[in-house]
N, CA, C and O atoms as a GROMACS GRO file, in nm:
protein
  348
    1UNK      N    1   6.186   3.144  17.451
    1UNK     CA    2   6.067   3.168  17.530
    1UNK      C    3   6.105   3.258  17.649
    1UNK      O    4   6.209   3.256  17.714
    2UNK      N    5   5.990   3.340  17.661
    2UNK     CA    6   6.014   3.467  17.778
    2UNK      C    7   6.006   3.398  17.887
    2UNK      O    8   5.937   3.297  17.877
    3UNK      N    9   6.061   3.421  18.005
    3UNK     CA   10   6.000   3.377  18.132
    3UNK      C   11   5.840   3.413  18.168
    3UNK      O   12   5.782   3.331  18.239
    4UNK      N   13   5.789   3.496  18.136
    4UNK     CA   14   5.649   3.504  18.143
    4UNK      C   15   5.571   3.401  18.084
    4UNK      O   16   5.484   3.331  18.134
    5UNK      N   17   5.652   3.408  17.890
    5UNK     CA   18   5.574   3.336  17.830
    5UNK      C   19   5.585   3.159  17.924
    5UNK      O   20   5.494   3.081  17.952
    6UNK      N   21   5.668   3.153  17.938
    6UNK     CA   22   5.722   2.985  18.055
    6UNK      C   23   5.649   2.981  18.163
    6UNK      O   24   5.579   2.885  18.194
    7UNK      N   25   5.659   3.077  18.222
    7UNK     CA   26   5.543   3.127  18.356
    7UNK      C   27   5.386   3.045  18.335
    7UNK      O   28   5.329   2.950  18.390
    8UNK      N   29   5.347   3.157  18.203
    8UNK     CA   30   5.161   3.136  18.194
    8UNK      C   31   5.179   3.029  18.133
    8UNK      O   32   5.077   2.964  18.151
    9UNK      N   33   5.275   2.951  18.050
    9UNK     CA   34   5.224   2.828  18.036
    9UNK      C   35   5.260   2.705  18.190
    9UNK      O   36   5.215   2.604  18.138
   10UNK      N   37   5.279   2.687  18.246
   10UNK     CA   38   5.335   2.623  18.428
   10UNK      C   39   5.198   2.661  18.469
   10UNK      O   40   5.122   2.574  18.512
   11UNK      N   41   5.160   2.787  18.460
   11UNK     CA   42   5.008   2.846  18.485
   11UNK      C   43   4.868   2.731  18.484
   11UNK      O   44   4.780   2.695  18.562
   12UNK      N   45   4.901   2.710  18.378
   12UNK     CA   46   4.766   2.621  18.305
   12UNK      C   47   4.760   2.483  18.407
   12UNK      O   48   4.653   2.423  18.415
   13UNK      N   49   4.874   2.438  18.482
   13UNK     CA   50   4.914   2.302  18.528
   13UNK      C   51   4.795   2.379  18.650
   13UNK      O   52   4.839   2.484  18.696
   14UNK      N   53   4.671   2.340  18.698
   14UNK     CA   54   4.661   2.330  18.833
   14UNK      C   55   4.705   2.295  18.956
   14UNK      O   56   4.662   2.355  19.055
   15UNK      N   57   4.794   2.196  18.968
   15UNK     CA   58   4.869   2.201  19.115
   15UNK      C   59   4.975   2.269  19.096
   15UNK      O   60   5.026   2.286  19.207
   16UNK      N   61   5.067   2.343  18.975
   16UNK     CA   62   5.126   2.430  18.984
   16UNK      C   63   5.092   2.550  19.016
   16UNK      O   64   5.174   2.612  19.085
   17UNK      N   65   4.976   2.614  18.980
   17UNK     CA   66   4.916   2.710  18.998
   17UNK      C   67   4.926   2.705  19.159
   17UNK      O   68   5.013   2.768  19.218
   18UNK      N   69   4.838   2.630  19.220
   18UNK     CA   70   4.805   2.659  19.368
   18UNK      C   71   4.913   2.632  19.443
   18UNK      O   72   4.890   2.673  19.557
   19UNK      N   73   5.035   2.576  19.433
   19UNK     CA   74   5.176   2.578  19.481
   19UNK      C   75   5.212   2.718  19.474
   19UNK      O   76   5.231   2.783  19.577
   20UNK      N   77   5.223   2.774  19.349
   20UNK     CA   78   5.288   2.936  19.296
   20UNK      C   79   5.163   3.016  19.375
   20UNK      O   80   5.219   3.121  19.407
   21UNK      N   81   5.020   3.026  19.426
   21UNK     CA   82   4.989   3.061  19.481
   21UNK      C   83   5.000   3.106  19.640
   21UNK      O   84   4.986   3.211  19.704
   22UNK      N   85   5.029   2.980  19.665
   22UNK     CA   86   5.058   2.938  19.818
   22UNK      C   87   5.201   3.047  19.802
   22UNK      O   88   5.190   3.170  19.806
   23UNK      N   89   5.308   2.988  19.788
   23UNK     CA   90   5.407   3.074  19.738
   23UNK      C   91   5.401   3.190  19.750
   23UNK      O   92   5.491   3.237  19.821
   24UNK      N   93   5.313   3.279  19.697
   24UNK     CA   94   5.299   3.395  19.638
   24UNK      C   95   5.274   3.509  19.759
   24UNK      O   96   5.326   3.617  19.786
   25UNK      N   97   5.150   3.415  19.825
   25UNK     CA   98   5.138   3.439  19.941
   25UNK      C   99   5.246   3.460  20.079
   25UNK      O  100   5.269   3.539  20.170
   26UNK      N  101   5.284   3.351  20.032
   26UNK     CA  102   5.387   3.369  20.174
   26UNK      C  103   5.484   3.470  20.191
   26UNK      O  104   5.531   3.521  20.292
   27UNK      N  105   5.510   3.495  20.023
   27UNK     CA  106   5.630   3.581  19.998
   27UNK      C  107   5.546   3.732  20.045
   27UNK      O  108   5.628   3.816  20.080
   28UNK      N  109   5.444   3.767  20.051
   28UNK     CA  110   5.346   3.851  20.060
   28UNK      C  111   5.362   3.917  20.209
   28UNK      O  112   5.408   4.022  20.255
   29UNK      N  113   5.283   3.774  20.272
   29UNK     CA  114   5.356   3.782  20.462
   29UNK      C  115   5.483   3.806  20.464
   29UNK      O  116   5.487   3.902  20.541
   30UNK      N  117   5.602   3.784  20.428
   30UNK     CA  118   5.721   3.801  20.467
   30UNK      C  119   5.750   3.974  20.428
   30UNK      O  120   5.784   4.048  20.520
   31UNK      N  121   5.740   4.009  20.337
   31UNK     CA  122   5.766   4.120  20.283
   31UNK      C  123   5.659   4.206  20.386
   31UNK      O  124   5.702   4.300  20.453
   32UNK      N  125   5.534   4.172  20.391
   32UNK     CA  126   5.494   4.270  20.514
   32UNK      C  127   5.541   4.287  20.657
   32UNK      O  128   5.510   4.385  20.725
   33UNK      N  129   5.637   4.162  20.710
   33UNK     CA  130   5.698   4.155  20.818
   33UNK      C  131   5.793   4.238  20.816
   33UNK      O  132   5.790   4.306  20.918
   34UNK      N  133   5.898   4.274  20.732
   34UNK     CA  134   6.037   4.294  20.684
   34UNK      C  135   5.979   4.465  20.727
   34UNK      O  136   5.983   4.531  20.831
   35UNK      N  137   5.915   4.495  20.558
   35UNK     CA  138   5.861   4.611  20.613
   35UNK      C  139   5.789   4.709  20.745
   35UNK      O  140   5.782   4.826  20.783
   36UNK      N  141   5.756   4.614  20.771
   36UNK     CA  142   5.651   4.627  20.929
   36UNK      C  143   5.800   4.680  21.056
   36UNK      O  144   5.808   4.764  21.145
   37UNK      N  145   5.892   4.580  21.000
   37UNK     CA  146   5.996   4.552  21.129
   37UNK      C  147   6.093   4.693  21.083
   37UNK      O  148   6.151   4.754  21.173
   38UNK      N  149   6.105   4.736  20.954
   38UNK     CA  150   6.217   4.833  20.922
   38UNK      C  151   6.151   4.982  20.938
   38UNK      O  152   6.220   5.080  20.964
   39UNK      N  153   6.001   4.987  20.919
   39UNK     CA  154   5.945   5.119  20.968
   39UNK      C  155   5.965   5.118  21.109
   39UNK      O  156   6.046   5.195  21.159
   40UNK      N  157   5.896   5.034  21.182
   40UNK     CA  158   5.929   5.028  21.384
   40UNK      C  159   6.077   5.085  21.401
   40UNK      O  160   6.098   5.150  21.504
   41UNK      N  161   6.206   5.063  21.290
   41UNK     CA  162   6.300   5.096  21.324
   41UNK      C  163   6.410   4.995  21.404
   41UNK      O  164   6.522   5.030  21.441
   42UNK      N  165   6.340   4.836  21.425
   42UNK     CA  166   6.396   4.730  21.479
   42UNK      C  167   6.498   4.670  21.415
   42UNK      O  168   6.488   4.640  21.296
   43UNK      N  169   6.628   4.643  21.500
   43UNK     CA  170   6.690   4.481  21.393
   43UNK      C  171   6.620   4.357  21.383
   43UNK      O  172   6.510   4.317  21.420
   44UNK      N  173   6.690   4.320  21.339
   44UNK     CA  174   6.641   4.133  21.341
   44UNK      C  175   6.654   4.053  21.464
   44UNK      O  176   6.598   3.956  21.516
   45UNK      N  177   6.764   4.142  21.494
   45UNK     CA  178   6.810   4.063  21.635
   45UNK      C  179   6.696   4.131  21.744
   45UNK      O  180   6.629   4.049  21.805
   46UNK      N  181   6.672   4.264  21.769
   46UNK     CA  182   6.572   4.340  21.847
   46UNK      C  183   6.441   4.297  21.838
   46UNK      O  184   6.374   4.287  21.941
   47UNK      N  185   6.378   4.261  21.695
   47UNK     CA  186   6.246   4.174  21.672
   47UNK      C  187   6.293   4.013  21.724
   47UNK      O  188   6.225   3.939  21.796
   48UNK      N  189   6.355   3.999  21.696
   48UNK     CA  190   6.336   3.823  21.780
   48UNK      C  191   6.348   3.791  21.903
   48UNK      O  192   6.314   3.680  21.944
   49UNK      N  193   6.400   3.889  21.985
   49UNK     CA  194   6.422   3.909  22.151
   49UNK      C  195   6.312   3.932  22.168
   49UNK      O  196   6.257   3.863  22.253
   50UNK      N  197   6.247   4.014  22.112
   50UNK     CA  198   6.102   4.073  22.166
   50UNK      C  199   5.992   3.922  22.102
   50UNK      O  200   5.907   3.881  22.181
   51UNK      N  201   6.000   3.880  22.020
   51UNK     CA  202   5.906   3.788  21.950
   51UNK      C  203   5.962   3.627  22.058
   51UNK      O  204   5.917   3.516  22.028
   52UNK      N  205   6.021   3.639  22.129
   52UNK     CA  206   6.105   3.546  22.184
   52UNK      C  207   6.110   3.396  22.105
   52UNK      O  208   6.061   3.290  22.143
   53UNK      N  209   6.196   3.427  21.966
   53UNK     CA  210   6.212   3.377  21.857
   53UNK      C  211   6.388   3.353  21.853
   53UNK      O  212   6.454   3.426  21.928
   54UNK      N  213   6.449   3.271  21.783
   54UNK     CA  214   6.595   3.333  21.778
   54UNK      C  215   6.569   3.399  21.616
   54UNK      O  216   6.472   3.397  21.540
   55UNK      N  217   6.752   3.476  21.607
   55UNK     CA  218   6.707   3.558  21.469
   55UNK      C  219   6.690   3.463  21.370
   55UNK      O  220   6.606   3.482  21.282
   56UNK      N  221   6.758   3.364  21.374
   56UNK     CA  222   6.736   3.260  21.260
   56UNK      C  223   6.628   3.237  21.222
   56UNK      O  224   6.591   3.242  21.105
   57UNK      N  225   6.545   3.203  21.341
   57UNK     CA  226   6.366   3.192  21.268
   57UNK      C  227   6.366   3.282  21.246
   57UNK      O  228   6.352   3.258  21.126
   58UNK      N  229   6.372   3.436  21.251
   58UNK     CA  230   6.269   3.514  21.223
   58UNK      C  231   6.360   3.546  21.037
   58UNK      O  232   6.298   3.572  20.934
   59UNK      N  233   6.479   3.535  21.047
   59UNK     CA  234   6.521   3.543  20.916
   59UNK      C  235   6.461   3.450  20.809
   59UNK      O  236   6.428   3.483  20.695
   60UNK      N  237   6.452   3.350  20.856
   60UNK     CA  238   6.352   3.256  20.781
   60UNK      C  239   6.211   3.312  20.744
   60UNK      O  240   6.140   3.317  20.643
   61UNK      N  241   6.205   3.350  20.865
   61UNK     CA  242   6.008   3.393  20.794
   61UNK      C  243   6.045   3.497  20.667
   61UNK      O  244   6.016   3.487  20.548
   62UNK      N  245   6.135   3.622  20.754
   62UNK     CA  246   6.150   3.695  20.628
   62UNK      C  247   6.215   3.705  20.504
   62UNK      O  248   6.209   3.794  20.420
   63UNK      N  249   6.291   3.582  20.504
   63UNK     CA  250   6.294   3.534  20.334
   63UNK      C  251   6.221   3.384  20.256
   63UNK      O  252   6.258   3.300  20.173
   64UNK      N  253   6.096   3.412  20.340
   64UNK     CA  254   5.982   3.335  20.289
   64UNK      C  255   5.999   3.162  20.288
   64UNK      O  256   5.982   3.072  20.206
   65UNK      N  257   6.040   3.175  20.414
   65UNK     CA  258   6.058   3.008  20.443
   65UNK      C  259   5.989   3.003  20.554
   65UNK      O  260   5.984   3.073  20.655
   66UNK      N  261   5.903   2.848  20.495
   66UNK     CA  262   5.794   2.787  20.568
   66UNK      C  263   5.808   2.822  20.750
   66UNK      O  264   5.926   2.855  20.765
   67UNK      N  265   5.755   2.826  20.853
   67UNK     CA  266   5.769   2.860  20.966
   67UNK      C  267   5.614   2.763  21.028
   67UNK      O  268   5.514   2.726  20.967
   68UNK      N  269   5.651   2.748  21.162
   68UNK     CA  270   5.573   2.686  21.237
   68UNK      C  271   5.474   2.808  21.257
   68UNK      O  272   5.530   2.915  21.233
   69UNK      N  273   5.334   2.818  21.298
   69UNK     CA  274   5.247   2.957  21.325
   69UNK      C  275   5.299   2.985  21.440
   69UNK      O  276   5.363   3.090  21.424
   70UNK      N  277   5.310   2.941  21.578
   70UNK     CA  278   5.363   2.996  21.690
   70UNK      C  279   5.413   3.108  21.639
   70UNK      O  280   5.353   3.213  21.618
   71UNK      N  281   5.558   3.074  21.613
   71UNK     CA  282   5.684   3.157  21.561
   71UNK      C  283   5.585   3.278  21.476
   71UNK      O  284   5.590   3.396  21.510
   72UNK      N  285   5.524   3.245  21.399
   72UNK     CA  286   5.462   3.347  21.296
   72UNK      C  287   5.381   3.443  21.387
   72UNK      O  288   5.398   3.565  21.384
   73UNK      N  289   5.307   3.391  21.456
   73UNK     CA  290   5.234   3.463  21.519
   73UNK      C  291   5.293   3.568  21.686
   73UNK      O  292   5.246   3.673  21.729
   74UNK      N  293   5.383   3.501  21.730
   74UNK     CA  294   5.471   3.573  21.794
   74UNK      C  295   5.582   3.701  21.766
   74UNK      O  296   5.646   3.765  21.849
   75UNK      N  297   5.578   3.714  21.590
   75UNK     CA  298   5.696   3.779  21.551
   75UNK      C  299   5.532   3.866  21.445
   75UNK      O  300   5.571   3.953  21.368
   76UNK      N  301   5.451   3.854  21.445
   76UNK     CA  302   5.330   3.947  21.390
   76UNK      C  303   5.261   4.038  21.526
   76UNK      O  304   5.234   4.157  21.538
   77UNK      N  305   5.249   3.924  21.618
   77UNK     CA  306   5.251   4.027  21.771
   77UNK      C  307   5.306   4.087  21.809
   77UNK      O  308   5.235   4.169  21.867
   78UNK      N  309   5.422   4.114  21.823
   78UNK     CA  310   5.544   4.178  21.847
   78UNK      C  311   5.540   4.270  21.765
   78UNK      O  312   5.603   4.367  21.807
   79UNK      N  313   5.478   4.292  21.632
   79UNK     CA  314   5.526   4.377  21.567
   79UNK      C  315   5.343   4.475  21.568
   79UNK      O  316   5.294   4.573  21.512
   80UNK      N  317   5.307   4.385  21.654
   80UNK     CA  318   5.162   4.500  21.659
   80UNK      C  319   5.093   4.448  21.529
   80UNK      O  320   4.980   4.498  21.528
   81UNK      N  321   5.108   4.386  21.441
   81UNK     CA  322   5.017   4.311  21.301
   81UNK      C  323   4.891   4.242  21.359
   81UNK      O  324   4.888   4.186  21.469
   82UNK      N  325   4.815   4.247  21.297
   82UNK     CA  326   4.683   4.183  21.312
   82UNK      C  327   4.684   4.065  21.200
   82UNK      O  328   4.737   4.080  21.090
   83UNK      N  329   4.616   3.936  21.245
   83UNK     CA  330   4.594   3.857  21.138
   83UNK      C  331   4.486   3.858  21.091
   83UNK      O  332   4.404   3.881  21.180
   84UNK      N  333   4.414   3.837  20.936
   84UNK     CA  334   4.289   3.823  20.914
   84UNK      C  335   4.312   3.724  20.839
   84UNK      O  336   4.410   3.703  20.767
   85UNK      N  337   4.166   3.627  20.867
   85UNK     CA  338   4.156   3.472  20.828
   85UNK      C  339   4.067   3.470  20.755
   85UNK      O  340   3.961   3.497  20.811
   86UNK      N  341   4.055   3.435  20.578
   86UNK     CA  342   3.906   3.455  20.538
   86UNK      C  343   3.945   3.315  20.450
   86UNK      O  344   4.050   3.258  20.420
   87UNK      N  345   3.761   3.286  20.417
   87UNK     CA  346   3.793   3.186  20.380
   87UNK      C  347   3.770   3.157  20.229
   87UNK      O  348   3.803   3.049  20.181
   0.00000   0.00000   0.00000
């Protein structure tokens, strides 16, 4: 079995689904942070001084580990990001 084919069947499980969603997402935010922070031309260490974060959190956000919003939202300000909340 393909990993896809393994994938869409895990698919069908509804609380798997909305876990791999949630997931999906986050990995989404992080990768727009990463990017966001490497166009500005910042380190990790330069974004977390400014996000007044240490780098460890902010390395966390950007390899898609859970984070408190403060932290999230301090290291999306910093980087000039806007949040949008829909429901």
């Amino acid at each position: 079995m393909t990993f896809r084919a393994h994938l869409n069947e895990k698919l069908k499980d509804p609380e798997f689904k909305k876990l791999f969603e949630e997931e999906k997402r986050l990995l989404k935010l992080s990768y727009a942070i990463v990017e966001a922070r490497e166009k500005s031309g910042m380190t990790q260490k330069e974004l977390a001084q400014k996000s007044h974060v240490t780098q460890q959190q902010l390395s966390k956000i950007e390899n898609g580990v859970n984070c408190n919003m403060l932290t999230f939202i301090r290291v999306t300000s910093a980087l000039g990001l806007g949040l949008n909340v829909t429901a």
